[in-house]
C-alpha positions in Angstrom: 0.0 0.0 0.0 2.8 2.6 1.1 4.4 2.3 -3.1 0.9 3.7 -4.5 1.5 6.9 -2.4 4.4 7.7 -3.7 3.5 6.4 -7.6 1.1 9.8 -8.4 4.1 12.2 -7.4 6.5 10.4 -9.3 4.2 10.4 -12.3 4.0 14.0 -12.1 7.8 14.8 -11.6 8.7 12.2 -14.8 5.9 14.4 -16.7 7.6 17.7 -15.9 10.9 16.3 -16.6 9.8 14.7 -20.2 8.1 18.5 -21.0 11.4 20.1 -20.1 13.3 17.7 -22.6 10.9 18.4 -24.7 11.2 22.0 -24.4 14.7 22.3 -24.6 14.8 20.6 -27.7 12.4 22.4 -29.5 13.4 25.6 -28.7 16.6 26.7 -30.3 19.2 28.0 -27.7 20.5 30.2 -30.3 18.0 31.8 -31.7 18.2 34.9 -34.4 16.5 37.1 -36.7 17.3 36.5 -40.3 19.2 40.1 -40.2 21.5 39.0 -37.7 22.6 35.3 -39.5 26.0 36.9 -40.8 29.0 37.2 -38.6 30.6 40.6 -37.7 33.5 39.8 -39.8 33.3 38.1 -43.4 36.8 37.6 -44.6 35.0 36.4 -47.9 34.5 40.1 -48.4 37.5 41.5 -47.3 38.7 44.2 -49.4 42.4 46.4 -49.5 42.1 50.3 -49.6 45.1 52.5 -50.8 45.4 56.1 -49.9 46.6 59.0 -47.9 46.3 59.0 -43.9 44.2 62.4 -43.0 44.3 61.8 -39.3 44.9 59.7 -36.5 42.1 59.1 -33.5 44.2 57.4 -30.5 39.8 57.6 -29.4 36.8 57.9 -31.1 34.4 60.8 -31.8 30.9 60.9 -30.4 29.3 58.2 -32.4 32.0 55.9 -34.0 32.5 52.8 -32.7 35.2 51.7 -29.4 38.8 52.2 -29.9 41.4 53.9 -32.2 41.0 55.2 -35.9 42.7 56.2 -39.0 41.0 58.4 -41.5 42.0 57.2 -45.0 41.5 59.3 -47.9 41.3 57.5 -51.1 40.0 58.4 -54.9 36.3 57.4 -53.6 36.6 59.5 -50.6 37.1 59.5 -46.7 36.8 56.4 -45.1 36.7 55.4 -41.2 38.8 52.5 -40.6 38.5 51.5 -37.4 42.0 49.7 -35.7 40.3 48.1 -32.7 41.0 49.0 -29.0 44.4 48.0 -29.4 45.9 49.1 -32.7 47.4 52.4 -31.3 48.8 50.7 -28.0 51.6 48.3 -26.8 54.6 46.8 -28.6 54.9 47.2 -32.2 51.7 49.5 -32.3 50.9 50.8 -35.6 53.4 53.9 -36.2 51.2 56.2 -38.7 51.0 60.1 -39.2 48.8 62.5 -41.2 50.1 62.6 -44.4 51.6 59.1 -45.5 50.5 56.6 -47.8 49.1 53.6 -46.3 46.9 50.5 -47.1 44.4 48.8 -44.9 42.9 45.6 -45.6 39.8 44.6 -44.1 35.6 44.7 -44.3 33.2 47.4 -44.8 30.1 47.4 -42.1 27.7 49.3 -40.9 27.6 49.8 -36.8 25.5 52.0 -35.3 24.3 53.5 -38.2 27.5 54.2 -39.8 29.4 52.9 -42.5 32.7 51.6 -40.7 36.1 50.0 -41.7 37.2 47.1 -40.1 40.6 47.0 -40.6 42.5 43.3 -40.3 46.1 44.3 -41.5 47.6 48.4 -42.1 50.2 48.5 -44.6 52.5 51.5 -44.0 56.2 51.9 -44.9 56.2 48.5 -46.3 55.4 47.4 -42.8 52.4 45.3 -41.9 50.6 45.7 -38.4 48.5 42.8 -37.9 45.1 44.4 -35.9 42.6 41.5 -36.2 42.9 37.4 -36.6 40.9 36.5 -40.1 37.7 35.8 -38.1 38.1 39.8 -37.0 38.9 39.1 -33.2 41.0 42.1 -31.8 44.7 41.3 -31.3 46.3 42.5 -28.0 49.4 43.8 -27.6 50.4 40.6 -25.6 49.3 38.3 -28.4 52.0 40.6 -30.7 54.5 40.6 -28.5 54.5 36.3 -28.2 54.0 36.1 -31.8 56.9 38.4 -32.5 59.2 36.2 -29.8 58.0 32.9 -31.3 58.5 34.4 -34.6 55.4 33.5 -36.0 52.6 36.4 -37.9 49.3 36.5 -36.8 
């Protein structure tokens, strides 16, 4: 007699468990809108730009995106190339003024309503500063300085 007791709450907690499985399987964890499907950074459209460094931004203006910028000024125009929050800082830190020639490699994108640069690699004085890996994650000064001991380009 005591096991019938004890069979209804059981019943109810396997039902509860069984809808939970259920529940978790059905709903996607990662669920987005059909706007959001494509990654930040598409190295399938990664493009080079070639032209003349206008300024330097160690910090951005009201409304561009977080960290440092160069201005580029090429035959279609100014364009924002963001460097990351760590392009402008630590060991071998991109060394850039007003003036020179440079090339930036890297994606066009719009954040926060503005059309935005991602740059991957700057090219300037025949030196390449590495700013991004090829999925767009920001390199830190640290990473460069251990790639540059091991030798190895990021």
């Amino acid at each position: 007699m005591r096991l019938s007791c004890f069979t209804k709450p059981m019943r109810l907690i396997a039902g509860l468990l069984a809808g939970l499985i259920f529940a978790i399987l059905i709903v996607p964890l990662n669920a987005q809108t059909v706007g959001d499907s494509s990654p930040v950074y598409d190295i399938s459209k990664e493009i080079t730009l070639t032209g003349t460094v206008s300024s330097v931004m160690r910090s951005p203006a009201p409304g561009m995106v977080w960290g440092s910028h160069l201005i580029l000024e090429t035959l279609s125009g100014k364009v924002d190339a963001s460097l990351g929050r760590w392009g402008l800082e630590g060991k071998d830190a991109i060394s850039v003024i007003p003036g020179q020639q440079g090339e930036v490699t890297g994606v066009m994108k719009t954040l926060n309503k503005r059309e935005v640069f991602l740059a991957r690699t700057v090219k300037v004085n025949d030196k390449v500063y590495t700013l991004r890996t090829r999925t767009g994650v920001a390199v830190s000064p640290q990473s460069r300085e251990i790639a540059a001991r091991k030798g190895e380009t990021l």
